[in-house]
N, C-alpha and C positions, 0 to 999 in steps of 0.2 A: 965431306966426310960424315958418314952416319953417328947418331947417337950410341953415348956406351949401351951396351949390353944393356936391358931391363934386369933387375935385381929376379934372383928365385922367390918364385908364389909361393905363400905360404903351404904346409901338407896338406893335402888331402888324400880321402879314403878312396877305396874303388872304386865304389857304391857312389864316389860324390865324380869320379869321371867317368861312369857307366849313364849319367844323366847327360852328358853330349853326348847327341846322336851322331857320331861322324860317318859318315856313308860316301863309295867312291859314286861315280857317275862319269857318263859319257858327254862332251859338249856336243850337239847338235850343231846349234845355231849360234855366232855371235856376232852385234851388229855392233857399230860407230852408238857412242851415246854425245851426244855433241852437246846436248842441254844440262849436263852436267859439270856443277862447278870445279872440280878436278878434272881430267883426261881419263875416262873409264868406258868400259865397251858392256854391252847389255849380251849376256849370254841366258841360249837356252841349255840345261843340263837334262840330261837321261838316267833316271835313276833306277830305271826297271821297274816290272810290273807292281813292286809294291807300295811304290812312291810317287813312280812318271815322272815327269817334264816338270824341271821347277825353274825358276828364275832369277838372274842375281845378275847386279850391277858390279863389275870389277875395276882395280883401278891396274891395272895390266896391261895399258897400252907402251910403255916406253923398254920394256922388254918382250913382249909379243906383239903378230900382227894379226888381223882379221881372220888373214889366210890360212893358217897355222895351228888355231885353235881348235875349228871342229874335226871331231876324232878323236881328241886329246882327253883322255882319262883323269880328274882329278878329285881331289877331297872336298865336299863341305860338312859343313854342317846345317843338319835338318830338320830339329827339332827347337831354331828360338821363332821368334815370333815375327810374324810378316816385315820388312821396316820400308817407308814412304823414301825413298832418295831421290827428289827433286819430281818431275811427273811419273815416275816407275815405282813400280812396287816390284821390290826385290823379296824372294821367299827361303830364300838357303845364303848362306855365308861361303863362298867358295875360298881356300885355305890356301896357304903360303909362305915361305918365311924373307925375309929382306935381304937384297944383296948388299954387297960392301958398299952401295949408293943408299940403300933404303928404298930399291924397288922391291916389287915383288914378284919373288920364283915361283911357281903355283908349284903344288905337291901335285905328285904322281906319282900310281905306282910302278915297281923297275919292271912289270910283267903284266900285262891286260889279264885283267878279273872282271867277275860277271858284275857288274852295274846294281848299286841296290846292297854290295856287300858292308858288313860292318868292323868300323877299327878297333880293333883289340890289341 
């Protein structure tokens, strides 16, 4: 059984979540990450011309498979800072929220958009 609910963040302004850049993208490529100390998969994502091809370690193997992902349109975030996870350099935070287990559902949206677009 998952954890209660996280409590609500404190407010903030527009101006203070117009500073995450969350942009949809297209998955490319997504491989096995096997040297990874959780069960996570190394995807490439398509962000379009103004972004390209970014990269990001996910931990999304026990509700998606290999097969399944590229094509799949989803959220990350694109504007924090590079991070080291184990021999991979991941460059976008790809988004999700937790199932009734505490997997994670990736976000998508209900209609293909162009690649590169920003959430508002």
């Amino acid at each position: 059984m998952p954890d209660a609910p996280e409590p609500l963040a404190p407010e903030i302004t527009y101006d203070d979540f117009r500073k995450v850049d969350i942009r949809v993208g297209t998955i490319l490529v997504a491989e096995p990450y096997p040297e990874a100390r959780r069960p996570a998969y190394k995807l490439s994502v398509d962000f379009g011309p103004g972004i390209g091809v970014k990269r990001s370690s996910a931990q999304i193997t026990t509700r998606y498979t290999l097969d399944e992902l590229p094509g799949r349109q989803v959220a990350a975030v694109v504007n924090f800072p590079k991070k080291q996870i184990g021999k991979f350099m991941s460059e976008v935070l790809v988004l999700g929220f937790p199932d009734e287990n505490g997997e994670v559902v990736l976000i998508t949206p209900s209609r293909a958009v162009p690649n590169g677009g920003r959430l508002y």
